[in-house]
C-alpha positions as a Python dict, from the first residue, in 0.01 Angstrom:
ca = {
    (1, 'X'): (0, 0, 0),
    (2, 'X'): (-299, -207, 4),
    (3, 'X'): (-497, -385, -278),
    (4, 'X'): (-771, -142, -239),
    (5, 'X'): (-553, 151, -236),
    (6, 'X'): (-386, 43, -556),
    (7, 'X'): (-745, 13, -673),
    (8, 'X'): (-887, 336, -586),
    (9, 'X'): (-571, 552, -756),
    (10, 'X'): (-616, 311, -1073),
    (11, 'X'): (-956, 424, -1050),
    (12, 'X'): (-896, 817, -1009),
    (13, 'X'): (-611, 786, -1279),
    (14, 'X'): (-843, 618, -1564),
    (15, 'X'): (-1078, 911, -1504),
    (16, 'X'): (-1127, 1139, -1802),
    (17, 'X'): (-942, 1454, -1667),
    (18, 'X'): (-1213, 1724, -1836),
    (19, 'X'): (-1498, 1554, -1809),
    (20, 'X'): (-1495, 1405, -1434),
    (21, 'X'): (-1209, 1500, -1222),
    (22, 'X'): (-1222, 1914, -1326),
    (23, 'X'): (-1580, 1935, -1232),
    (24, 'X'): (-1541, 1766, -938),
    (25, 'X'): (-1238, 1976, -804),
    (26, 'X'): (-1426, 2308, -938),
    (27, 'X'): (-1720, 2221, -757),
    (28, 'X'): (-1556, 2143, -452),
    (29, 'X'): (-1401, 2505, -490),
    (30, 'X'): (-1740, 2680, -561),
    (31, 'X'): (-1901, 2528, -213),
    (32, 'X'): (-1596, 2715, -22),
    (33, 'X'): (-1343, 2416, -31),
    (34, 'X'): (-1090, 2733, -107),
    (35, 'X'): (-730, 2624, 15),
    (36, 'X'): (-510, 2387, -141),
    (37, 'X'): (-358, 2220, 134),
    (38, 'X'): (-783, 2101, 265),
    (39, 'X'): (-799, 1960, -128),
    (40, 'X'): (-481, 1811, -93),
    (41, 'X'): (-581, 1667, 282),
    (42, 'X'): (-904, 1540, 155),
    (43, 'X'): (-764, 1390, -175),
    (44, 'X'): (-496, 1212, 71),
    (45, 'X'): (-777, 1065, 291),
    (46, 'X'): (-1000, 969, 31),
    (47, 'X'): (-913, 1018, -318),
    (48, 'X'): (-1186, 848, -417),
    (49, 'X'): (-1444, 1118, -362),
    (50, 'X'): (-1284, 1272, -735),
    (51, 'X'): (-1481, 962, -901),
    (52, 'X'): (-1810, 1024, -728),
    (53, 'X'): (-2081, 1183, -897),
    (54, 'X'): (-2136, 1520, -820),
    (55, 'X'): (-2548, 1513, -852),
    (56, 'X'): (-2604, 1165, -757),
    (57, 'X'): (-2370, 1159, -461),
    (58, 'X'): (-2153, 1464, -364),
    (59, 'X'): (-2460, 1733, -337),
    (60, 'X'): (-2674, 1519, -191),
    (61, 'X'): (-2459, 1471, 136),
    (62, 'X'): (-2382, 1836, 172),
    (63, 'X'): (-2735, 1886, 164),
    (64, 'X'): (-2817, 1597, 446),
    (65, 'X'): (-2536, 1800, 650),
    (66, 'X'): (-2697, 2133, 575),
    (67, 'X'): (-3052, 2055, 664),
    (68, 'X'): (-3015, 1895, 989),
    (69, 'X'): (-2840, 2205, 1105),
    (70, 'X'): (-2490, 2249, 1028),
    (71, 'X'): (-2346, 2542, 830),
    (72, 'X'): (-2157, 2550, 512),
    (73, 'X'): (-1824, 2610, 704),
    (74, 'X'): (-1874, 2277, 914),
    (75, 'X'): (-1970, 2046, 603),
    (76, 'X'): (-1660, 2200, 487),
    (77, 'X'): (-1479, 2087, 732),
    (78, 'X'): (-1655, 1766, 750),
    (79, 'X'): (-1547, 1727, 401),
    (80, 'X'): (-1159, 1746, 428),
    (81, 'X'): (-1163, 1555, 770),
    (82, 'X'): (-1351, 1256, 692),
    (83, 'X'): (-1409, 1282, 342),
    (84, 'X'): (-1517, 858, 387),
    (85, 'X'): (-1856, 1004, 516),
    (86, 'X'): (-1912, 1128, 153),
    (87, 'X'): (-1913, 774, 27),
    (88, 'X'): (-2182, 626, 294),
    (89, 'X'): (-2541, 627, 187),
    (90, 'X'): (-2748, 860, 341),
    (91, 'X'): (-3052, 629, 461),
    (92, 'X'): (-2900, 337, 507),
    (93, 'X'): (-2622, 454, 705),
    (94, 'X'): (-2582, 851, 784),
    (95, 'X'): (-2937, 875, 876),
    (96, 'X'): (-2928, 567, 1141),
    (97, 'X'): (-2590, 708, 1285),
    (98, 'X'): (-2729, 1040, 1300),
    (99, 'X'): (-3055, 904, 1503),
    (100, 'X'): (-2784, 718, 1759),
    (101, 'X'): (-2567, 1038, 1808),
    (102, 'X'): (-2863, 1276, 1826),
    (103, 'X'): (-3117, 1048, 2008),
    (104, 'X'): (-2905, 807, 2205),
    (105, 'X'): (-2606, 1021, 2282),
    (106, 'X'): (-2767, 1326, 2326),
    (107, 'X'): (-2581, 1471, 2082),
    (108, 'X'): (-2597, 1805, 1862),
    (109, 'X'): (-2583, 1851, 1494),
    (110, 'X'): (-2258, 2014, 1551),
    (111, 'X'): (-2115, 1780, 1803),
    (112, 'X'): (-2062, 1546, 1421),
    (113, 'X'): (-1749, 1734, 1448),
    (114, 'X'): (-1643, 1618, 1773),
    (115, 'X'): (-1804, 1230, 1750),
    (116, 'X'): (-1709, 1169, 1367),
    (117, 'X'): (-1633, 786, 1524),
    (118, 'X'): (-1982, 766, 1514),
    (119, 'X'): (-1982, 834, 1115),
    (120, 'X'): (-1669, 579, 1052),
    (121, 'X'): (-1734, 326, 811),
    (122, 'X'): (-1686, 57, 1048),
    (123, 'X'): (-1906, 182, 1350),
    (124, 'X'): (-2189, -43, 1419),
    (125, 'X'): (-2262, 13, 1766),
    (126, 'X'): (-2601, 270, 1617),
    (127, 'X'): (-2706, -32, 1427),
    (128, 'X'): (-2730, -255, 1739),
    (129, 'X'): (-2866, -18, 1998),
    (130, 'X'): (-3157, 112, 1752),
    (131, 'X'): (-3237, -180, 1583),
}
């Protein structure tokens, strides 16, 4: 396991378990994250997400999804798939790579699903070609 890996569970596992990681889960639940094994995927990919802040982070992303098109099923499913999106920043990163896969590629709201390379932390080609 790598340093930042051993960093992240410390992380989760220092978090007060009533106070931050229950909200988070029920919250997750009441947007329609309803099976166990998509927590359990997501919380494998990117257990991290349990120490962001619902309000300051969390909402705001499902929102971003919601109101350039997609429905509450496909954030869903954004969520457990690439839960890493959930820790970009939305103008500074989601926005731009948005812009590249809508204006440059020609690209649907929904096609986020089918191009999430595009969303990956590490993706830079957006940055280049709309800079």
């Amino acid at each position: 396991m790598t340093k930042f890996l051993h960093i992240v569970y410390l992380q989760v596992l220092t978090l007060n378990c009533e106070e931050r990681l229950k909200p988070v889960v029920e919250y997750l639940h009441d947007i329609g994250l309803q099976e166990k094994k998509d927590l359990e995927k997501l919380l494998v990919r990117n257990a991290q997400l349990l120490c962001y802040s619902i309000e300051k982070n969390i909402t705001p992303k499902i929102n971003f999804f919601l109101d350039i098109g997609l429905d509450r099923k496909d954030v869903i499913k954004i969520l457990v798939l690439f839960p890493s999106m959930f820790g970009q920043n939305i103008e500074l990163t989601l926005k731009p790579k948005y812009k590249y896969l809508v204006d440059i590629m020609k690209r649907t709201p929904k096609d986020i699903i089918d191009f999430p390379q595009v969303f990956s932390s590490h993706s830079r080609m957006c940055y280049s070609v709309l800079s």
